[in-house]
NUZA-631815 format. One record per residue: residue in one letter; x, z, y of N, C-alpha, C, O, CB in turn. Coordinates in Angstrom, 3 decimals. Glycine has a CB too. Layout:
N
SITE   aa        n_X        n_Z        n_Y       ca_X       ca_Z       ca_Y        c_X        c_Z        c_Y        o_X        o_Z        o_Y       cb_X       cb_Z       cb_Y
SITE    a          X          Z          Y          X          Z          Y          X          Z          Y          X          Z          Y          X          Z          Y
...
% end
This chain:
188
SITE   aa        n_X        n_Z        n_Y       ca_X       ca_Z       ca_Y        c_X        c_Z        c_Y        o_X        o_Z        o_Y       cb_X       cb_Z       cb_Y
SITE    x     99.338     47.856    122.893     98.109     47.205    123.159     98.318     45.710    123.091     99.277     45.145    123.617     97.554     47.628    124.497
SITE    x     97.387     45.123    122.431     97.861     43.767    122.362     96.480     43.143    123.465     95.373     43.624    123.706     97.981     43.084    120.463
SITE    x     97.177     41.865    123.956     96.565     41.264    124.559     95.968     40.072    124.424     96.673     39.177    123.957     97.007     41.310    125.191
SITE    x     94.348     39.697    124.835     93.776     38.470    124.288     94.062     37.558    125.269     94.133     37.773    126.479     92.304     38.503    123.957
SITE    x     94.255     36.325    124.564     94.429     34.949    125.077     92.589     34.041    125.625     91.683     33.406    125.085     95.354     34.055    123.505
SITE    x     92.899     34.475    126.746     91.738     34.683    127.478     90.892     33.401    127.067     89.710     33.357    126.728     92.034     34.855    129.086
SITE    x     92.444     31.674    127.273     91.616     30.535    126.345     91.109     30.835    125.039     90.029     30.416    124.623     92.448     29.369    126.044
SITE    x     91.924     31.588    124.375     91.263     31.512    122.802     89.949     31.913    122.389     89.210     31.504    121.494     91.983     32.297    121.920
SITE    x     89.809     33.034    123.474     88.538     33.909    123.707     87.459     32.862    123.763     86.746     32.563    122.805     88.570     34.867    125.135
SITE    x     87.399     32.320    124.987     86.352     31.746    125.505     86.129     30.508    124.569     85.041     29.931    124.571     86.564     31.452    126.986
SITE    x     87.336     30.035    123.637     86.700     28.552    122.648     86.043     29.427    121.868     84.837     29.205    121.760     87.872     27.326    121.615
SITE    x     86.579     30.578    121.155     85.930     31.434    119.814     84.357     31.622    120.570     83.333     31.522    119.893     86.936     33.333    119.358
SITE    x     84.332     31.820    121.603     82.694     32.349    122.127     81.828     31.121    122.194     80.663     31.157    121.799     82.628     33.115    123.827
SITE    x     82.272     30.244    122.591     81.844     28.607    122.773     81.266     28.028    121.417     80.112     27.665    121.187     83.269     27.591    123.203
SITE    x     82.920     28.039    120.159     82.413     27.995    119.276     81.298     28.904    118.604     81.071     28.373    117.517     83.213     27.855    118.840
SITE    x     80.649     29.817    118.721     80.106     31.014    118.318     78.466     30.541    119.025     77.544     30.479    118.211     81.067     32.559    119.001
SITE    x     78.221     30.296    120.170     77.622     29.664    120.760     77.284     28.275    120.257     76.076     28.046    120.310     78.127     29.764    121.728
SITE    x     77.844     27.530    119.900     77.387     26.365    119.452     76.951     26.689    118.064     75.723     26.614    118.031     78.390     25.272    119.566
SITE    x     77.571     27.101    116.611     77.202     27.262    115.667     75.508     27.910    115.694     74.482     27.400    115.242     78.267     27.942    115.135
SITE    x     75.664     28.895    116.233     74.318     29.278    116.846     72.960     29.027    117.253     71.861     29.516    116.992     74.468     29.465    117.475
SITE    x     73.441     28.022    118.041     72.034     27.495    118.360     72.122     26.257    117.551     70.954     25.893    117.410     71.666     27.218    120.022
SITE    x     72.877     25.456    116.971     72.842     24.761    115.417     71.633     24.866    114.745     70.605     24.201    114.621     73.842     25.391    114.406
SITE    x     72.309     26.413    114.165     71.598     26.984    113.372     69.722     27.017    113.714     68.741     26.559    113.128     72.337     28.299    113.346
SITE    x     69.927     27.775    114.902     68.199     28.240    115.556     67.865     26.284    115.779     66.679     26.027    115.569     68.203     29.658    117.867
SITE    x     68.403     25.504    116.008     67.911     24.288    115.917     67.084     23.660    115.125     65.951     23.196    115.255     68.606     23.754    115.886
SITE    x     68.302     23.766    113.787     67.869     23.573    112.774     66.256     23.929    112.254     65.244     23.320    111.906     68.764     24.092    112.207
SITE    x     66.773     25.450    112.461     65.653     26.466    111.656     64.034     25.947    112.362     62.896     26.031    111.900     66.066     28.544    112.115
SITE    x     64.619     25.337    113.809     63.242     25.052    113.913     62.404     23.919    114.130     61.247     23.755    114.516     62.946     25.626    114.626
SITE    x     63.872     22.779    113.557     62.809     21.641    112.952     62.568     21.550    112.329     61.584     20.821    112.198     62.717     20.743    112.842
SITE    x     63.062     22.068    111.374     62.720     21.600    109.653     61.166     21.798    109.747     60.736     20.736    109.295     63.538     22.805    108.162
SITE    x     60.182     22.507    110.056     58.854     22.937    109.923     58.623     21.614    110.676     57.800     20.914    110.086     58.310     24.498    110.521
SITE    x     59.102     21.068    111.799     58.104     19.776    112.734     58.447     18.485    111.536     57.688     17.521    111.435     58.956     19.231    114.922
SITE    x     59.720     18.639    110.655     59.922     17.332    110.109     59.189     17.301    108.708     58.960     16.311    108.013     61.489     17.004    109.993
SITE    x     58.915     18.456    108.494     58.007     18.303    106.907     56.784     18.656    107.096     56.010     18.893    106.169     58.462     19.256    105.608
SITE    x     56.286     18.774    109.155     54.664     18.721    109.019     54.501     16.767    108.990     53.591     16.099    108.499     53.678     19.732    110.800
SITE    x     55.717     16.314    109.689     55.754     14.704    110.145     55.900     14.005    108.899     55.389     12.888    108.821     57.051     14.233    111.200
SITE    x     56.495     14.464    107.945     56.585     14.020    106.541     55.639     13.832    105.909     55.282     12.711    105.548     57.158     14.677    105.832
SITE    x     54.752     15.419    105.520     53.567     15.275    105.000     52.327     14.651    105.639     51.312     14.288    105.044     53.321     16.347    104.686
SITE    x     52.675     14.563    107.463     51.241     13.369    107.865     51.856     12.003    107.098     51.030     11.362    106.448     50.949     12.932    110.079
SITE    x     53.153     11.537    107.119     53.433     10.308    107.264     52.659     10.232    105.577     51.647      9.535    105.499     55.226      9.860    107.692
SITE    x     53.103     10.875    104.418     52.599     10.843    103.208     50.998     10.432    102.987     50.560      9.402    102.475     52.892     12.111    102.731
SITE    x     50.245     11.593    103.548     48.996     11.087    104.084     48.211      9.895    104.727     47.009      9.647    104.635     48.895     11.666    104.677
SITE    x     49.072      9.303    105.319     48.820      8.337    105.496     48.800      7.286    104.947     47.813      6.557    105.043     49.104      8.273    106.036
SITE    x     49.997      6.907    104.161     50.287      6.133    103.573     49.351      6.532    102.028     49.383      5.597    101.228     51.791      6.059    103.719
SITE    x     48.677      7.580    101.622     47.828      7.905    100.325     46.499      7.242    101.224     45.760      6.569    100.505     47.733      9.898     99.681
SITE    x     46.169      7.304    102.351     44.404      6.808    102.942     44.488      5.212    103.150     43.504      4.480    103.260     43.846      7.632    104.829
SITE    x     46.161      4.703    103.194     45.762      3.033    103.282     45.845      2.442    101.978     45.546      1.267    101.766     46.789      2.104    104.255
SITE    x     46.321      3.391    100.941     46.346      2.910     99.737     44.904      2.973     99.313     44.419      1.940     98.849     47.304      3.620     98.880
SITE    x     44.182      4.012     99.407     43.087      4.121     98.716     42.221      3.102     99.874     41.868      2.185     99.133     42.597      5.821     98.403
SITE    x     41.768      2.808    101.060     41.392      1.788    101.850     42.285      0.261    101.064     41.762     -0.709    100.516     41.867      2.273    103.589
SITE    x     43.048      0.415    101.181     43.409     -0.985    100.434     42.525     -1.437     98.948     41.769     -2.400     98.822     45.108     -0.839     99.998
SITE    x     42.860     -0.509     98.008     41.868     -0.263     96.567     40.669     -0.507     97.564     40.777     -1.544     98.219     41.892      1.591     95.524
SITE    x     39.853      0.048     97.733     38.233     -0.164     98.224     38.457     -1.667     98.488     37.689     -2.392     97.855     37.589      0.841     99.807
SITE    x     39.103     -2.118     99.069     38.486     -3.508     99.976     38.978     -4.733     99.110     38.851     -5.882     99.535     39.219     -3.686    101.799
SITE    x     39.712     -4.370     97.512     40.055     -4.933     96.693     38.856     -5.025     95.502     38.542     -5.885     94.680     41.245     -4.394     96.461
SITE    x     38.520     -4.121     95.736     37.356     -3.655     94.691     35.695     -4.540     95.140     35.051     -5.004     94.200     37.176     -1.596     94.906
SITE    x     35.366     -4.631     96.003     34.814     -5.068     97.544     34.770     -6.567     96.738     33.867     -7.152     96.139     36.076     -4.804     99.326
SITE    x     36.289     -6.922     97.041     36.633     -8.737     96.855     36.513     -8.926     95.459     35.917     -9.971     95.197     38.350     -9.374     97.340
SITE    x     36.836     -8.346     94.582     36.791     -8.712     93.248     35.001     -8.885     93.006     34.466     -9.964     92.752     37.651     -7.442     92.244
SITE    x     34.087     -7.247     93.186     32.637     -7.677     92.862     32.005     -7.867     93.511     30.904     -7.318     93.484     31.957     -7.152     92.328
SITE    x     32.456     -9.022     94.747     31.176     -9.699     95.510     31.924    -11.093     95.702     32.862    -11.564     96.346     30.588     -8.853     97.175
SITE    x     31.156    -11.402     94.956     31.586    -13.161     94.812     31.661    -13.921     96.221     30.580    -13.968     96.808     30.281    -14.108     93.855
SITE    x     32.870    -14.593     96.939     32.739    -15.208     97.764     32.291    -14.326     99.060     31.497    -14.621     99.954     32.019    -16.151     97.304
SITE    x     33.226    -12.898     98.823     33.194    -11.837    100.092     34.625    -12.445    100.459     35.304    -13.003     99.597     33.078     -9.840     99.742
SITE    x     35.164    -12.272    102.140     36.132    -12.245    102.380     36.358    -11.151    103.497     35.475    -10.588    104.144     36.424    -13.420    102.527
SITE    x     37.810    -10.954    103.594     38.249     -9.646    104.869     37.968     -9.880    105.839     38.239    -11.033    106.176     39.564     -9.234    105.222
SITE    x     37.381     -9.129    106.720     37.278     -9.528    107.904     37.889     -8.827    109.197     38.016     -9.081    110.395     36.106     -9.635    107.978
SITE    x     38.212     -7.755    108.260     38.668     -6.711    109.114     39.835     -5.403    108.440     39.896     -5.137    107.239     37.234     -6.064    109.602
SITE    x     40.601     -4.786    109.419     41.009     -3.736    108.333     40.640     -2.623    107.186     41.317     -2.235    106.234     41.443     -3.235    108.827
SITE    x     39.301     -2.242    107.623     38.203     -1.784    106.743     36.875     -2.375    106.461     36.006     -1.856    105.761     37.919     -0.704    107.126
SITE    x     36.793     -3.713    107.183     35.058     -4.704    106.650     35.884     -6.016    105.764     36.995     -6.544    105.732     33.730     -5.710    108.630
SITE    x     34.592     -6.129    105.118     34.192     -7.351    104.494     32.810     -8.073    104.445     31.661     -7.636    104.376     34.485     -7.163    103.351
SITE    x     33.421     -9.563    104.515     31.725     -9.954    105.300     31.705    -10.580    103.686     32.646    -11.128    103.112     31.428    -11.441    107.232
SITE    x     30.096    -10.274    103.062     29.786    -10.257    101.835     29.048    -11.748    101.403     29.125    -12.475    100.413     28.940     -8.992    101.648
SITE    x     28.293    -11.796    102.692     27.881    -13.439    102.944     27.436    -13.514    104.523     27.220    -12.490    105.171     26.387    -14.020    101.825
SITE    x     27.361    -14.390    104.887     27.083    -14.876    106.807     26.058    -13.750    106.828     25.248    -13.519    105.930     26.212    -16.905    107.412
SITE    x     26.188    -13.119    107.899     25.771    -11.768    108.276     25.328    -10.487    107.921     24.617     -9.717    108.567     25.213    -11.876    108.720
SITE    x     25.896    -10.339    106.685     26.209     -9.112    106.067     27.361     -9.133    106.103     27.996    -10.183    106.200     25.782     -8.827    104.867
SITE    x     28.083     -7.553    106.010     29.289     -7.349    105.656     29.133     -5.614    105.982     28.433     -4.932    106.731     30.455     -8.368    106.516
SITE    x     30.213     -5.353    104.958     30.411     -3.767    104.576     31.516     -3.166    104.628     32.581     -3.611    104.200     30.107     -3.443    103.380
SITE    x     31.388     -2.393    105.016     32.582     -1.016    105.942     32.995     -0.067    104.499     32.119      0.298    103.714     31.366      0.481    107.576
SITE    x     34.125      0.179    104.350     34.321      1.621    103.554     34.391      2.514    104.247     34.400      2.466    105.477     35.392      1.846    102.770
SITE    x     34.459      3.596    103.479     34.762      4.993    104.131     36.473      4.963    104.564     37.439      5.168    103.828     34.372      6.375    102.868
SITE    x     36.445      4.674    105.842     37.425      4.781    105.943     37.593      5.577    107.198     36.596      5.447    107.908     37.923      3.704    105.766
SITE    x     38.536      6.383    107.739     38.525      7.412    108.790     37.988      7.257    109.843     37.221      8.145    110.215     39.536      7.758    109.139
SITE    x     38.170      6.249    110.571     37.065      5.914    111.933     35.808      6.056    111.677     35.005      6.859    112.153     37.053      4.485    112.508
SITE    x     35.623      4.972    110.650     33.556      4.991    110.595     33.293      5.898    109.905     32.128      5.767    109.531     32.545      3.688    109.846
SITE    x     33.963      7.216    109.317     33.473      8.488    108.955     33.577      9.272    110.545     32.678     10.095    110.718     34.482      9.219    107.588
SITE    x     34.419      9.136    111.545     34.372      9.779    112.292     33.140      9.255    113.483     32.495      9.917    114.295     35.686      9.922    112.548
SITE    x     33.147      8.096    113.244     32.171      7.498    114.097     30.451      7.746    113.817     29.711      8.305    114.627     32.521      6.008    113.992
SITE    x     30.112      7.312    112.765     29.277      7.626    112.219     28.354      6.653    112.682     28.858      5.530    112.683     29.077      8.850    112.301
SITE    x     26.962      6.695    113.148     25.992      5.792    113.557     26.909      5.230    114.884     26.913      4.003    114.984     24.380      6.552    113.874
SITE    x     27.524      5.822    115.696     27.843      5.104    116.707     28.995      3.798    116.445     29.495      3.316    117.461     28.281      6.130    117.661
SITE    x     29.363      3.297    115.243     30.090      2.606    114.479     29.214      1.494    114.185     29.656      0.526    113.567     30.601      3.329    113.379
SITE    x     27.807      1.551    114.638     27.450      0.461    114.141     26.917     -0.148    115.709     26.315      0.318    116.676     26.364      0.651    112.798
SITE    x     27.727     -1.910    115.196     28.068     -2.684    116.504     26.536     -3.102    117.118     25.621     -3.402    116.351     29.131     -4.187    116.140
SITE    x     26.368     -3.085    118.608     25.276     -4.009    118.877     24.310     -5.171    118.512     24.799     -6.220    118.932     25.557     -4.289    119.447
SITE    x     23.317     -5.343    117.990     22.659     -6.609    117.170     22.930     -6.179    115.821     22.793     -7.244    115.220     23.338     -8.207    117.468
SITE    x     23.181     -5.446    115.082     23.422     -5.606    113.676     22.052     -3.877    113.453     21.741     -3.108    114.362     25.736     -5.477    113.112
SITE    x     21.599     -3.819    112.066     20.979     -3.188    111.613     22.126     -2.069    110.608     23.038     -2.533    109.923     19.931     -4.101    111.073
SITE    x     21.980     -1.336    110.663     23.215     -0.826    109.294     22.716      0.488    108.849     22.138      1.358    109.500     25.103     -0.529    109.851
SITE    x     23.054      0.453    107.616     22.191      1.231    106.135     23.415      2.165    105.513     24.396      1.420    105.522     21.563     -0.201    104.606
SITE    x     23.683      3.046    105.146     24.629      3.969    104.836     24.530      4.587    103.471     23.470      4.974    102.979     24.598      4.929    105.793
SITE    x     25.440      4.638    103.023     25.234      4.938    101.317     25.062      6.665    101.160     24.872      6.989     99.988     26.900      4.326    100.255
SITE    x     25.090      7.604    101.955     25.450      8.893    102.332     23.928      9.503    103.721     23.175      8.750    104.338     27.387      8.670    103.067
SITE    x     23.955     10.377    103.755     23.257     10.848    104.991     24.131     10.933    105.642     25.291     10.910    105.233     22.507     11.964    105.068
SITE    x     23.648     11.097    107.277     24.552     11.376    108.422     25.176     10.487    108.593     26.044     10.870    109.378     25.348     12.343    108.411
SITE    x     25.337      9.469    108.370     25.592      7.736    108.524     27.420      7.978    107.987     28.383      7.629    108.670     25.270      6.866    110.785
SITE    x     27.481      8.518    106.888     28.610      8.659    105.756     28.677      7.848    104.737     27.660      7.211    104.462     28.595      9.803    105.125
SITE    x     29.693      7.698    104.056     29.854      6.459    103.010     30.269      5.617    103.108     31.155      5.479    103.952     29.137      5.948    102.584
SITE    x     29.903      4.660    102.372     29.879      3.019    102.866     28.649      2.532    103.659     27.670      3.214    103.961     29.913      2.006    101.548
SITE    x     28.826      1.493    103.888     27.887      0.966    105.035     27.636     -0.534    105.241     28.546     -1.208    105.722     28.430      1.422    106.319
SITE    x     26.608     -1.036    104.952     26.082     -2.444    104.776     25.580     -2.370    106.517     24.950     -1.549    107.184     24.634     -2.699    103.301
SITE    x     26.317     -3.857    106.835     25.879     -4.375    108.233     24.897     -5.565    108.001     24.946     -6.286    107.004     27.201     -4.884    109.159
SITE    x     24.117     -5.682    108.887     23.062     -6.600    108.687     22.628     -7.451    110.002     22.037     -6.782    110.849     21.895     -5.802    108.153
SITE    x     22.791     -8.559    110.243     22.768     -9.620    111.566     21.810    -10.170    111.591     20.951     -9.691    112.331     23.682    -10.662    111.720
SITE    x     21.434    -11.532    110.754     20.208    -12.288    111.125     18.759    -11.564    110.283     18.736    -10.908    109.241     20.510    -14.022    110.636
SITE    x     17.809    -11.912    111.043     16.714    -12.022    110.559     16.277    -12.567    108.981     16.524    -13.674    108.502     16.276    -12.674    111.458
SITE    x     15.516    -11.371    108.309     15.420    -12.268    106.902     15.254    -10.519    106.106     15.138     -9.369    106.530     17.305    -13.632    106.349
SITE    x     15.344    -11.314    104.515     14.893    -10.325    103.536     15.984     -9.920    102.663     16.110    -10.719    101.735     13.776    -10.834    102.717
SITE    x     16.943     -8.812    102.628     17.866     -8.667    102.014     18.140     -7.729    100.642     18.344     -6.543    100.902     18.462     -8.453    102.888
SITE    x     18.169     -8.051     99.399     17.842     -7.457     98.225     19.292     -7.182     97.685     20.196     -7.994     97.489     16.873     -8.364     97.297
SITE    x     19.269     -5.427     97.442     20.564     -4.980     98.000     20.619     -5.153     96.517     21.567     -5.785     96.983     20.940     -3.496     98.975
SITE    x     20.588     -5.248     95.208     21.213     -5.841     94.475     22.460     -6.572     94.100     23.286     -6.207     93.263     20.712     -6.178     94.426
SITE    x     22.493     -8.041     95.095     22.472     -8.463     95.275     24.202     -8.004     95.591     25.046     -8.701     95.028     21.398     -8.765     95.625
SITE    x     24.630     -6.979     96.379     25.275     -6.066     97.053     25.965     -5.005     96.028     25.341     -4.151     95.398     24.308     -5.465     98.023
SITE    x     27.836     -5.295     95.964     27.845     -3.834     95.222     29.287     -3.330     95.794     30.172     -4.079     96.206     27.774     -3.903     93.267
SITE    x     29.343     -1.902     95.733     30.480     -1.313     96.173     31.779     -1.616     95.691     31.858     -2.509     94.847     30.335     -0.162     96.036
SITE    x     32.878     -1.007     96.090     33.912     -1.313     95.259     34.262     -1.356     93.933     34.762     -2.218     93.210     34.526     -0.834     95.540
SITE    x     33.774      0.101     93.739     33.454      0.468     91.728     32.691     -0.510     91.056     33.037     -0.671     89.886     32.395      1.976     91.295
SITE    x     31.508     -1.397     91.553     31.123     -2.252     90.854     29.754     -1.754     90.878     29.032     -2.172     89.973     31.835     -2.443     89.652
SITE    x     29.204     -0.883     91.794     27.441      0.039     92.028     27.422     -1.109     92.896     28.206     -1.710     93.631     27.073      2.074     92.883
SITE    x     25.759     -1.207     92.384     24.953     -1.595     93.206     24.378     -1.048     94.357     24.037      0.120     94.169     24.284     -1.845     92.663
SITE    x     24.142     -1.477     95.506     23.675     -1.259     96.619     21.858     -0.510     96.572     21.322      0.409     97.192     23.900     -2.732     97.305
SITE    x     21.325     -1.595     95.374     19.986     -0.702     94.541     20.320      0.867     94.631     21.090      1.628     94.045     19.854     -1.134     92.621
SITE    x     19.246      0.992     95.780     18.737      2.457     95.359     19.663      3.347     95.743     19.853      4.128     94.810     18.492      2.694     93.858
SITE    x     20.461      3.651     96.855     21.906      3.743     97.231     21.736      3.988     98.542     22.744      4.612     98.875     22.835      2.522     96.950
SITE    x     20.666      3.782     99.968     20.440      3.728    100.950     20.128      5.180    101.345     19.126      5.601    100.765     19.636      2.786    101.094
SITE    x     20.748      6.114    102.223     20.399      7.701    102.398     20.278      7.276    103.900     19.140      7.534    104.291     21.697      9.126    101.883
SITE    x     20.951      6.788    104.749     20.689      6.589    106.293     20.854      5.522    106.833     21.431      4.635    106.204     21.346      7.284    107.060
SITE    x     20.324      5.259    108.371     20.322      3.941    108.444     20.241      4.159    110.048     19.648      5.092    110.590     19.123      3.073    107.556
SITE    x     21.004      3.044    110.756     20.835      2.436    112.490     20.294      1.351    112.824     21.013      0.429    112.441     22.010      2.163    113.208
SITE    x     19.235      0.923    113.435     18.650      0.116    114.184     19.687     -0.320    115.729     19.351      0.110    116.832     17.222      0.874    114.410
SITE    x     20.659     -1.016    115.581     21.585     -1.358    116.916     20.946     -2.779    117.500     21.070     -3.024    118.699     23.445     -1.595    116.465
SITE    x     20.381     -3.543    116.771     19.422     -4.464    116.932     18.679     -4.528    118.219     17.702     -3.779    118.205     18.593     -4.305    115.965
SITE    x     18.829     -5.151    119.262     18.092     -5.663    120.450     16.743     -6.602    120.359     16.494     -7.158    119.289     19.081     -6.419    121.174
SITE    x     16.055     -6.736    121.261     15.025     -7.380    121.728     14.086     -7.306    120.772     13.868     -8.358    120.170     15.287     -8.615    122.114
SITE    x     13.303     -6.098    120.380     12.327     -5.488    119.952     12.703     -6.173    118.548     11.707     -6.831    118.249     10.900     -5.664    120.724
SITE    x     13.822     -6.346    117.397     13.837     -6.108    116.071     13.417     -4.873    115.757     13.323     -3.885    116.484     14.983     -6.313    115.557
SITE    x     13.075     -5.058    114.168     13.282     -4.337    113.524     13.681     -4.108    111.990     13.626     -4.950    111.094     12.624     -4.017    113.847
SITE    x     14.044     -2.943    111.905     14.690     -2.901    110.094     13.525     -2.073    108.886     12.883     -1.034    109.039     16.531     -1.639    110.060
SITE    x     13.558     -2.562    108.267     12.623     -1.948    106.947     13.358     -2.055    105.958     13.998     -3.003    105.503     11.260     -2.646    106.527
SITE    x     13.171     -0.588    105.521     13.548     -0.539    104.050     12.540     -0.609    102.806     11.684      0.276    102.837     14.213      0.665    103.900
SITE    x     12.502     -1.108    102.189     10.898     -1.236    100.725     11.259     -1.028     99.849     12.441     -1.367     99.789     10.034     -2.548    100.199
SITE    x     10.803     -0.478     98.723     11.225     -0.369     97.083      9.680     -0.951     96.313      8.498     -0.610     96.365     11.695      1.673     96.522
SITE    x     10.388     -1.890     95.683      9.559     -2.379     94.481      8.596     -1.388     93.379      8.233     -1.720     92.251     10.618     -3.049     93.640
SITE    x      8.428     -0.606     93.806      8.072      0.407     92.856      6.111      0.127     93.033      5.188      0.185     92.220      8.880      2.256     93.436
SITE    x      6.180     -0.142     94.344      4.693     -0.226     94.237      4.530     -1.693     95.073      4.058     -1.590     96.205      3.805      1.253     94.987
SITE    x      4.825     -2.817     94.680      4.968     -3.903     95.278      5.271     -4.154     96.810      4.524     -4.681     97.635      4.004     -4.406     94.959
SITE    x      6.396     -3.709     96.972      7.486     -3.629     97.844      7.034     -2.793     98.745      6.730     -3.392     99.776      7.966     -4.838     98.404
SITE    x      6.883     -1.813     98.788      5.917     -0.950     99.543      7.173     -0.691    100.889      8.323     -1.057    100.649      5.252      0.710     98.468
SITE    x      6.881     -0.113    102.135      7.854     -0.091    103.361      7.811      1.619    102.572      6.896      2.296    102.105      7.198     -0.586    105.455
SITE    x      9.595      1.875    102.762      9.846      3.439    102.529     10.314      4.073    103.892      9.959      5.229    104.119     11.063      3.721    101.326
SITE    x     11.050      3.433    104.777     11.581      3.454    106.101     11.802      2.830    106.643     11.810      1.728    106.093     12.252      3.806    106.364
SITE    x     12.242      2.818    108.366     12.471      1.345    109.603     11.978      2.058    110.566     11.347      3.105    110.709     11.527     -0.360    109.457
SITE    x     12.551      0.996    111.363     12.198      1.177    112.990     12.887      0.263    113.906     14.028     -0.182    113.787     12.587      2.617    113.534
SITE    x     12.187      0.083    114.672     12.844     -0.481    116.160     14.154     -0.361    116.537     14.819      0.669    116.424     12.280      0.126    117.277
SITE    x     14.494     -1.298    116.939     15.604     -1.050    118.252     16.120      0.404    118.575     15.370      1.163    119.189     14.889     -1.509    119.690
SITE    x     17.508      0.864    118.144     17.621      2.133    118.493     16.825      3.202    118.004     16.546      4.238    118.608     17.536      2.145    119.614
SITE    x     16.542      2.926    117.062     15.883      4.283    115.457     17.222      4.249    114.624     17.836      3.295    114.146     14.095      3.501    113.950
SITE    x     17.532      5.945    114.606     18.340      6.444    113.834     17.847      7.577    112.564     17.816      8.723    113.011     19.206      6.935    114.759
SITE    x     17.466      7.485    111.109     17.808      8.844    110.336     18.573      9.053    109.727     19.050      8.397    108.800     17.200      9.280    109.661
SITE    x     18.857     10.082    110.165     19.864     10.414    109.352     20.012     11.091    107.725     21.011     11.339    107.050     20.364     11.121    110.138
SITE    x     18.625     11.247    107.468     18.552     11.342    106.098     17.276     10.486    105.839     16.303     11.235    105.748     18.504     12.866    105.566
SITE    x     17.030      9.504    105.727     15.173      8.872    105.094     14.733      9.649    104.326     15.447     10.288    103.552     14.926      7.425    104.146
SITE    x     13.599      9.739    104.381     12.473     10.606    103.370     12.287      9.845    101.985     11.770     10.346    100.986     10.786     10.712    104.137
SITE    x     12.763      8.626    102.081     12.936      8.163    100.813     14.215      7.949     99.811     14.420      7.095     98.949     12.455      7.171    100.958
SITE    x     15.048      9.141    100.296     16.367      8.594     99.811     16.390      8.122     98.688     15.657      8.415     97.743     17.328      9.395     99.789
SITE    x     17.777      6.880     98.755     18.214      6.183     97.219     17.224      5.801     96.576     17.268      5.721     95.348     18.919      7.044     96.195
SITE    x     16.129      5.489     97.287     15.307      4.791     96.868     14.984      2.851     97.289     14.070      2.272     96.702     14.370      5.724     97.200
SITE    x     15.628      2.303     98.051     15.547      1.150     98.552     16.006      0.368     98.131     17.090      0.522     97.568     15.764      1.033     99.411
SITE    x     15.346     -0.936     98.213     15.351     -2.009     96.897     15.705     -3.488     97.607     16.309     -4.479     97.196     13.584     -2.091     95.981
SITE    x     15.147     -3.214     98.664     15.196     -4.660     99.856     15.264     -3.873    101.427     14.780     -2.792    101.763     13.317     -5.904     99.764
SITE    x     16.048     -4.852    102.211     16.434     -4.125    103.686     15.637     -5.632    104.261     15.893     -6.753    103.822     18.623     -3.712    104.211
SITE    x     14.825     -5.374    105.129     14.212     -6.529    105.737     14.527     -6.602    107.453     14.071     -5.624    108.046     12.564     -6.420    105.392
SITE    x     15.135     -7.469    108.201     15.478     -7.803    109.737     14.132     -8.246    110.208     13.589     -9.017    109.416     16.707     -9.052    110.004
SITE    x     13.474     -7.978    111.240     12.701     -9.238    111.817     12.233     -9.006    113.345     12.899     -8.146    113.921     11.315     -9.550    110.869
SITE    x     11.400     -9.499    113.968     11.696     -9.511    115.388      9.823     -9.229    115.321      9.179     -9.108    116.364     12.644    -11.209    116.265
% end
């Protein structure tokens, strides 16, 4: 009968034990490091394409500058949001206190023209990154605007006729006139 070397035993089991759970270690990060991989990838594909937009933004609006990580102010109190993950997740509640804002999408999706002072704004005038005009482009819109403003939308079609608006705190989320708006008007 031969006899075991009771140390040798217990390193061989130790070692046996360690290789082991190595292994089950391993086996069960690899799934947490290539879900962390593919967010990190993702991410880095949504600031590229947010970067493009707000390049696109600066190139066709003459004398737009950044103002933000996803705005650009287009001239003194306008400025426009891309689709970028917050203000898709936000939606109307994305649009700041005092400002009017118009959405290229229903359900306050898209891009998004902000609007501050009082006055007559001819979205022309206005174009997305691709180089579209803001013409005819309007599906929803927020009234965040205080002390009894209000926003109107008009299309030239029948000498500027009002297509939608409202007061202070009027939200649709789809206008009955979609992609039809020609001028966004502020006034008190």
């Amino acid at each position: 009968m031969k006899l075991l070397n009771p140390l040798r035993t217990r390193r061989t089991a130790l070692a046996l034990a360690l290789a082991t759970t190595s292994v089950l270690t391993t086996a069960l990060a690899t799934p947490a490091i290539a879900a962390s991989a593919d967010a990190a990838s993702s991410a880095r594909a949504a600031d590229t394409r947010l970067e493009q937009q707000i390049e696109g933004l600066l190139r066709h609006n003459k004398g737009a500058e950044r103002v933000g990580k996803d705005r650009v102010r287009l001239e003194p109190g306008v400025e426009m949001t891309v689709a970028s993950t917050r203000a898709a997740a936000d939606g109307a509640n994305d649009c700041r206190t005092g400002y009017a804002c118009v959405w290229q999408h229903r359900d306050a999706s898209g891009y998004r023209l902000d609007f501050y002072y009082y006055g007559s704004y001819t979205l022309s005038n206005y174009t997305m990154p691709d180089g579209t005009s803001w013409q005819d482009q309007v599906s929803s819109y927020y009234n965040a605007q205080t002390d009894g403003a209000w926003i109107v939308g008009k299309n030239w079609d029948n000498g500027l006729e009002w297509i939608f608006g409202g007061p202070g705190g009027r939200y649709e989320a789809l206008v009955s006139a979609n992609d039809q708006a020609d001028v966004i008007e502020l006034y008190a």
